[in-house]
Structures are given as structure tokens and as C-alpha cells.
C-alpha positions as CSV (number, residue, x, y, z in Angstrom):
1,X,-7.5,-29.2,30.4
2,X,-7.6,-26.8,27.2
3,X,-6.5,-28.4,23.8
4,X,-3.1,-26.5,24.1
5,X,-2.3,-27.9,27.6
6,X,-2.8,-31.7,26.4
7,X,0.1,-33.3,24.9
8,X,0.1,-34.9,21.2
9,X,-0.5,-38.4,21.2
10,X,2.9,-40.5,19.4
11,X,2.9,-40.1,15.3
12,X,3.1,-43.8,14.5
13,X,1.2,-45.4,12.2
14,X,0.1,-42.1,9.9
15,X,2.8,-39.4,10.4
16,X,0.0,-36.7,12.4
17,X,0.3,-33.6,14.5
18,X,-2.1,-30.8,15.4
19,X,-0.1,-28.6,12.7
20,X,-1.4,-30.8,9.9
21,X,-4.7,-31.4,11.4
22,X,-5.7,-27.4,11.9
23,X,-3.8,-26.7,8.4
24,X,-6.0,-29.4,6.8
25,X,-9.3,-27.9,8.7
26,X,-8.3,-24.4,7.5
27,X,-7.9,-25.7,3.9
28,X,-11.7,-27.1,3.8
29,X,-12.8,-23.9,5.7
30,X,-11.3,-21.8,3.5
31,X,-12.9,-23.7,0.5
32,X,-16.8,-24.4,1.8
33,X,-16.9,-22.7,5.5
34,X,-17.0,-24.1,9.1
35,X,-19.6,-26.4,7.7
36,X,-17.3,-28.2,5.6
37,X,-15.2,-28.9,8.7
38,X,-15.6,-32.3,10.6
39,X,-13.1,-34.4,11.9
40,X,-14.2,-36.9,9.5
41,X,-13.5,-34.8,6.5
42,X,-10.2,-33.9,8.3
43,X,-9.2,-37.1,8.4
44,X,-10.4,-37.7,5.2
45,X,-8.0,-35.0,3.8
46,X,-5.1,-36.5,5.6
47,X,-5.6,-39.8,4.5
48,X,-6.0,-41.0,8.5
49,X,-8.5,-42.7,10.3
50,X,-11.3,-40.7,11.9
51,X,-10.4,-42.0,15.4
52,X,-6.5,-40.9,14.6
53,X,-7.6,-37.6,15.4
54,X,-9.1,-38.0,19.1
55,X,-6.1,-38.9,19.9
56,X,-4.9,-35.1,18.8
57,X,-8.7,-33.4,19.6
58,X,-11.7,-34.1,21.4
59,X,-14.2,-31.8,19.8
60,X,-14.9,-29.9,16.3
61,X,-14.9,-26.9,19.0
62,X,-11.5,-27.7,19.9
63,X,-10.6,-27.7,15.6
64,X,-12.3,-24.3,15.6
65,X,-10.2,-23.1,18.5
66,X,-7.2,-24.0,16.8
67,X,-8.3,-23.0,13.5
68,X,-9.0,-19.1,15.1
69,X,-5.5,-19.5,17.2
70,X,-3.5,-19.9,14.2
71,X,-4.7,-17.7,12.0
72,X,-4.5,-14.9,14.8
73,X,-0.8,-15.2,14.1
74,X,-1.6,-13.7,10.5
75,X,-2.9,-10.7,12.7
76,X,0.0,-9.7,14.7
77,X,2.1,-7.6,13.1
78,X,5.9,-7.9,13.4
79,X,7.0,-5.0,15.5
80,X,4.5,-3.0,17.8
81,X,3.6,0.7,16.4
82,X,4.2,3.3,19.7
83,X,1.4,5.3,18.8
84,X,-1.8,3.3,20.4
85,X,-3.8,4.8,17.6
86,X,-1.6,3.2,15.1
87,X,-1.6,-0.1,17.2
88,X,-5.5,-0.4,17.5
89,X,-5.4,0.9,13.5
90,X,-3.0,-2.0,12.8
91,X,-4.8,-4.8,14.6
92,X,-7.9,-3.5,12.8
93,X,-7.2,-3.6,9.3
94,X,-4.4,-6.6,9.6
95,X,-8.0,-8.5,11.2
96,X,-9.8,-7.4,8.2
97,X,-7.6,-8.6,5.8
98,X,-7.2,-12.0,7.9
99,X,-11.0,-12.3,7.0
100,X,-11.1,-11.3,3.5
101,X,-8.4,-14.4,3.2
102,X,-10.7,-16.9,5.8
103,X,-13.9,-15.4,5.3
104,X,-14.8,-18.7,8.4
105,X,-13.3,-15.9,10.8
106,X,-16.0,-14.1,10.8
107,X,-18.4,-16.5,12.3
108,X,-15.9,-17.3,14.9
109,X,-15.1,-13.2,15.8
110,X,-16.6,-11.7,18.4
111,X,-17.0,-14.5,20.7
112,X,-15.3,-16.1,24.3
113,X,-11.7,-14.8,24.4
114,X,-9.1,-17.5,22.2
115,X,-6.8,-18.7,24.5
116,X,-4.6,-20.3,22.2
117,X,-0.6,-18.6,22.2
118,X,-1.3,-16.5,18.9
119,X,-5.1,-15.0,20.5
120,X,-3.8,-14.1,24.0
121,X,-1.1,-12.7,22.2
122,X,-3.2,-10.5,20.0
123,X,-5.3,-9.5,23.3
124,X,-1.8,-8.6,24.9
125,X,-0.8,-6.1,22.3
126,X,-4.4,-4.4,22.2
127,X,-4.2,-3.7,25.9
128,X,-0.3,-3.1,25.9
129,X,-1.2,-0.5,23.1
130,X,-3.8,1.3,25.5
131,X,-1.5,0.2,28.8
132,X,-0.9,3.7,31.1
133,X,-3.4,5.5,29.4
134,X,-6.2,5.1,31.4
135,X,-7.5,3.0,34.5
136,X,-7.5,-0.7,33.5
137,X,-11.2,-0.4,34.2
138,X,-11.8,2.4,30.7
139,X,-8.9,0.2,28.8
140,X,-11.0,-2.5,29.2
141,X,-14.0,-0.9,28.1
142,X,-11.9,0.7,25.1
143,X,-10.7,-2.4,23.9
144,X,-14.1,-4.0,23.8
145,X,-15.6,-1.0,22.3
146,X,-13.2,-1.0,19.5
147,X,-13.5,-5.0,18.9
148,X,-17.2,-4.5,18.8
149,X,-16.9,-1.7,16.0
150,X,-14.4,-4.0,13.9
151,X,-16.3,-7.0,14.3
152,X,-19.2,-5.8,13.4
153,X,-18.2,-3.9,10.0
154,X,-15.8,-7.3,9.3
155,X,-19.3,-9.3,9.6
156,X,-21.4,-7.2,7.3
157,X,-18.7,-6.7,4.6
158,X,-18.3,-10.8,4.6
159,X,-21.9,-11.3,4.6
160,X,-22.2,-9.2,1.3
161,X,-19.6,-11.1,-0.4
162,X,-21.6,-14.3,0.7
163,X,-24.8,-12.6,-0.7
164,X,-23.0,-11.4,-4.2
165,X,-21.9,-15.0,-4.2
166,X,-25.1,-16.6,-3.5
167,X,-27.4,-14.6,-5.8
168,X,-24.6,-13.4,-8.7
169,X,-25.5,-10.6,-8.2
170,X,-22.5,-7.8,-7.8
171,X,-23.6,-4.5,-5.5
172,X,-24.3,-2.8,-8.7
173,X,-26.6,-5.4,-10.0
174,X,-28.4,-5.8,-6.8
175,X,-28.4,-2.2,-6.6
176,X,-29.9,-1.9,-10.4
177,X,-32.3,-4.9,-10.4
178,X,-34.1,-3.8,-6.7
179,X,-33.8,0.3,-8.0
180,X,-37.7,0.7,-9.2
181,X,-38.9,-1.0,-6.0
182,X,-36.7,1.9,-4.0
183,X,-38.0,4.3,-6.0
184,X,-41.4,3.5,-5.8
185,X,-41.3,3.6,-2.2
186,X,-39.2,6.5,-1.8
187,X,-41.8,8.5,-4.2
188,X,-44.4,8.0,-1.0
189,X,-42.6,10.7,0.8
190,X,-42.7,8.3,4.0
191,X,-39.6,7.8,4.0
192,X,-37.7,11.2,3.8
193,X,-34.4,10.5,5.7
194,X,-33.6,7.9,3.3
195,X,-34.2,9.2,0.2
196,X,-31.7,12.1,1.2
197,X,-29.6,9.2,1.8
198,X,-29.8,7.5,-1.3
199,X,-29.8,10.5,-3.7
200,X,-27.3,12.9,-2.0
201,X,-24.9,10.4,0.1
202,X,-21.6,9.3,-1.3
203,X,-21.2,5.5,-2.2
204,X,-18.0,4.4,-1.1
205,X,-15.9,1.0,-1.1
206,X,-15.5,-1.1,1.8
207,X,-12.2,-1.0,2.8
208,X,-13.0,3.3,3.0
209,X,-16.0,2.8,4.9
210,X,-14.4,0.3,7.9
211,X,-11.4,2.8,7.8
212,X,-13.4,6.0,8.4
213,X,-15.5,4.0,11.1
214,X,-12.8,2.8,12.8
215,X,-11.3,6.4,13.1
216,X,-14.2,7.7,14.4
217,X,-14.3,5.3,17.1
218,X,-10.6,5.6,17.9
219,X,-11.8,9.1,18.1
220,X,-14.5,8.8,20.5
221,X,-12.2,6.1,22.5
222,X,-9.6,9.3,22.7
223,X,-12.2,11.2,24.4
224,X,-12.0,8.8,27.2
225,X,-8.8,8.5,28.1
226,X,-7.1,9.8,30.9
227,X,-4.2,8.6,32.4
228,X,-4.6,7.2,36.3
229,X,-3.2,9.5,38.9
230,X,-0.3,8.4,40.4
């Protein structure tokens, strides 16, 4: 029995629901990470008793499963764009931004399908967007491939902002203070395809780098697409 399938427990003595639990674990996420999530600390925040909560959850698992579920409803957008380009785009950039606000998303992306309301609904509007277009087999492999590219950029840009946070150092600083090093090594002429790179490439901001990915793999994901016969 999932943690959505099992019913709440009565309120009575501390007024307590899975609502306040999962907001309180998203409010210690939010401020230390997954690791500052226990159901102690939970409990702690909602001036309960640890064992209150096993009455609600069995597991830390089941907090992050909850956790993920409700802040997929942050992803969905309103009303569905008709375009599946624009409904893919959507989903992409509205995760991103769910992210930047719970950085803790990241380390939970990318793994077993949520199965919470919000995440199967999420996973229903990514396939409805690509529904007709293909077999179910290529719409499958399109949704994953698309997922994998999102994920993947979403994890790199937060674990930059971890590493700016971490050392104090800003890109620019990092960039600066590791420059000579570069340099140095880039003067051996062993490394030729990088120092093109590095001199002649264009530095650009992260929100224009996971946007001009993510076309080029909606792109590539157009190339396979052809509707089923009938």
C-alpha cells in the first residue's frame, strides 16, 4: 500500500495531517537539503511527537515521495499548450524553475516514476503532449530522451550554485582565480580542441544554455516522429 493509498490517522491530540507534515519537510529542505530532513526534525518543527508522525508515514522515503509529489503541482501549468513542442518546452522550463526554488529536486529527479496525483499527472501531460504522433513505443522513448536532457542540465546548473556557495567563489571568480593554471596547460598545445573552446566560444548564462539544449533535442525528437498508420 503506497503512502497515498493509506488513510490519515485521527488529528487528536496535535492538530496533524500529511499537508503540514510534507510542508514542514519542504521548509527544512528548502533551507539545509534532503539531509536536513528526518522525521524527527519534522516533528520537531511541528511541535509533535516523533512517533505522531508514523501514524501519517512509515519512512523518510515516503516524506521524499510526498515532498517530490507536491511540488510537481508547481510544474503543471494551468491550461495545456496544443503545440507538443510548446508542451514539452513548458514542462521543461516550469521544472527548471521548480528547482531553482527547491534546489532538493534535483537529487530526487531522474529517478523511479512519482506516483503521487501531481507526478502521474505531470507524466500524463508529457505523453498526452506527444499522444498520436508516433507509436506509443517512439513516445516512450521521446519522453525519456527529453527527461534525460532536462535532468541532466537541471543537475549541473544546481550543482554550480552548490559549488559557488560552497567555495564563495562566483563563476567569474572561479574562472579568474584557476585562469593561469588553464593557461599553462593550454600553452602545451595538447590540448587543441579546448583551447579553441575557451578562446573563441561564446560564454552564455544558464537559463540560455538549457533553452538552446532543450531545442535541439526537441529537434532531434521531431526527427523521429511519425504518426502510426491507421
Amino acid at each position: 500500500m503506497t503512502v497515498w493509498d493509506r488513510p490519515e490517522p485521527p488529528t487528536r491530540p496535535v492538530p496533524l495531517d500529511r499537508e503540514r507534515i510534507v510542508a514542514a519537510a519542504i521548509a527544512l529542505a528548502d533551507e539545509g537539503g534532503l539531509e536536513a530532513v528526518s522525521l524527527r526534525k519534522v516533528a520537531a518543527r511541528l511541535n509533535a511527537g516523533p512517533m505522531r508522525l508514523y501514524g501519517y508515514i512509515s519512512t523518510k522515503e515516503e516524506i521524499f515521495d510526498l515532498m517530490m509529489d507536491e511540488v510537481q503541482a508547481e510544474i503543471l501549468p494551468e491550461e495545456q499548450p496544443e503545440d507538443w513542442r510548446d508542451a514539452l518546452r513548458v514542462l521543461a522550463h516550469r521544472t527548471r524553475r521548480a528547482a531553482l526554488r527547491h534546489e532538493w529536486l534535483a537529487d530526487l529527479l531522474g529517478g523511479r516514476p512519482t506516483l503521487g496525483p501531481n507526478g502521474l499527472a505531470v507524466t500524463e501531460a508529457t505523453l498526452a503532449a506527444l499522444d498520436g504522433l508516433a507509436d506509443i513505443d517512439t513516445v516512450m522513448r521521446a519522453m525519456e530522451t527529453v527527461s534525460a536532457y532536462f535532468t541532466g542540465a537541471i543537475r549541473r546548473e544546481i550543482a554550480n550554485l552548490r559549488a559557488e556557495r560552497a567555495t564563495g567563489l562566483s563563476k567569474r571568480d572561479w574562472q579568474r582565480a584557476y585562469g593561469p593554471h588553464v593557461t599553462r596547460m593550454l600553452a602545451t598545445g595538447r590540448f587543441p580542441a579546448l583551447a579553441k573552446a575557451v578562446h573563441d566560444g561564446t560564454d552564455v548564462d544558464a537559463e540560455t544554455s538549457f533553452a538552446t539544449g532543450l531545442e535541439w533535442v526537441l529537434d532531434a525528437v521531431a526527427a523521429k516522429l511519425t504518426p502510426p498508420r491507421a
